[in-house]
N, C-alpha and C positions, 0 to 999 in steps of 0.2 A: 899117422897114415890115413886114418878116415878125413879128419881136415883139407888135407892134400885133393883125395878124391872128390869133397864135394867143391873143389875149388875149380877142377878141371871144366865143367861145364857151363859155368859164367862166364872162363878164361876162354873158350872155345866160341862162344856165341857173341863174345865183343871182338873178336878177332874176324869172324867171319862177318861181319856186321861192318867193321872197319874195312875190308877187301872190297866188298860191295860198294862201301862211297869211293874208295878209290878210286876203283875201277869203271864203276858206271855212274856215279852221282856227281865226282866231285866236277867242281866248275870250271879248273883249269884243266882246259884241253890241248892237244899238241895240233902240231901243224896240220891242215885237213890236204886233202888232194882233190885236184881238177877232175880227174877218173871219174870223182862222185857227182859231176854234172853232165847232164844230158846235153853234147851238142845243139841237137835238131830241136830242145828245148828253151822254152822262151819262158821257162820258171825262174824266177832270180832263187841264188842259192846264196848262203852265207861260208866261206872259205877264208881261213885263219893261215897266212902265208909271209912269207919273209921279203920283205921290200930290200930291193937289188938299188940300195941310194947311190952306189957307184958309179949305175948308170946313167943319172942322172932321171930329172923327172922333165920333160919337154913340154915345157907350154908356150912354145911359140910355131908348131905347126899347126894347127885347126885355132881358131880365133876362140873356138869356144868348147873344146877337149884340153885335158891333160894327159899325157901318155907317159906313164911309165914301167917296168920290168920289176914282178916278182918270182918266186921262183916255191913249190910246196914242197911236202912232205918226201915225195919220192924224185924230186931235183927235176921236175919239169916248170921248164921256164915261158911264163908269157908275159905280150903286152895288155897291160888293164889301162880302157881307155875311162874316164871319168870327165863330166859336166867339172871345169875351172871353177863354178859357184860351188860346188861340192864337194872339194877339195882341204882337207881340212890342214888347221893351221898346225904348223911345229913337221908337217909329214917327214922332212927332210931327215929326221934328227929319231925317226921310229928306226927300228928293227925287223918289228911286226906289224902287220893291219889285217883287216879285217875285211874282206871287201864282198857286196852284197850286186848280185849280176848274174847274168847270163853272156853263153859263147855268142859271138856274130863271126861266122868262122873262124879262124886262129885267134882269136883278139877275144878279151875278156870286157865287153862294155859293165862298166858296175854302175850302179844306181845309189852306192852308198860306199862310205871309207871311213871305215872308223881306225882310231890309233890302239895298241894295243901297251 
């Protein structure tokens, strides 16, 4: 019985120690939301969201944008417009990206697209 008891508060302090990376350390994060960016702000923000390949990714209206639909966490969908040179290779074939920007009204201009 005493064994037992002095076991419990090792058992208790790696559990609650494991909660804690879970919960706030660890590094896979879920989808983020637009919410968390300031419109009238012209901070670029980093948002983990699910690329809509369905709708196809349009690089032939602006000679020098690419335009395509992602959609976050809470099922709001926009357009994120991106520099063609910035556009990174395989995007068709992601799920998820990554994408690094601020709003210009509706529209999500990014400065960056990584694959996830």
């Amino acid at each position: 019985m005493q064994k037992i008891q002095k076991m419990i508060l090792p058992i208790l302090v790696v559990v609650v120690v494991g909660l804690i990376y879970l919960f706030y350390l660890s590094p896979q994060k879920g989808l983020g939301s637009f919410d968390d960016v300031d419109p009238d702000a012209h901070v670029q923000k980093e948002i983990k969201v699910k690329l809509l390949a369905d709708q196809g990714i349009n690089l032939s209206s602006d000679p020098m944008k690419a335009l395509f639909y992602v959609v976050d966490v809470k099922g709001k969908k926009v357009q994120v417009a991106v520099d063609k040179a910035l556009l990174p290779e395989g995007i068709e074939q992601s799920e998820f990206v990554t994408v690094v920007g601020h709003f210009h009204g509706a529209r999500f201009d990014a400065v960056e697209v990584k694959l996830n």
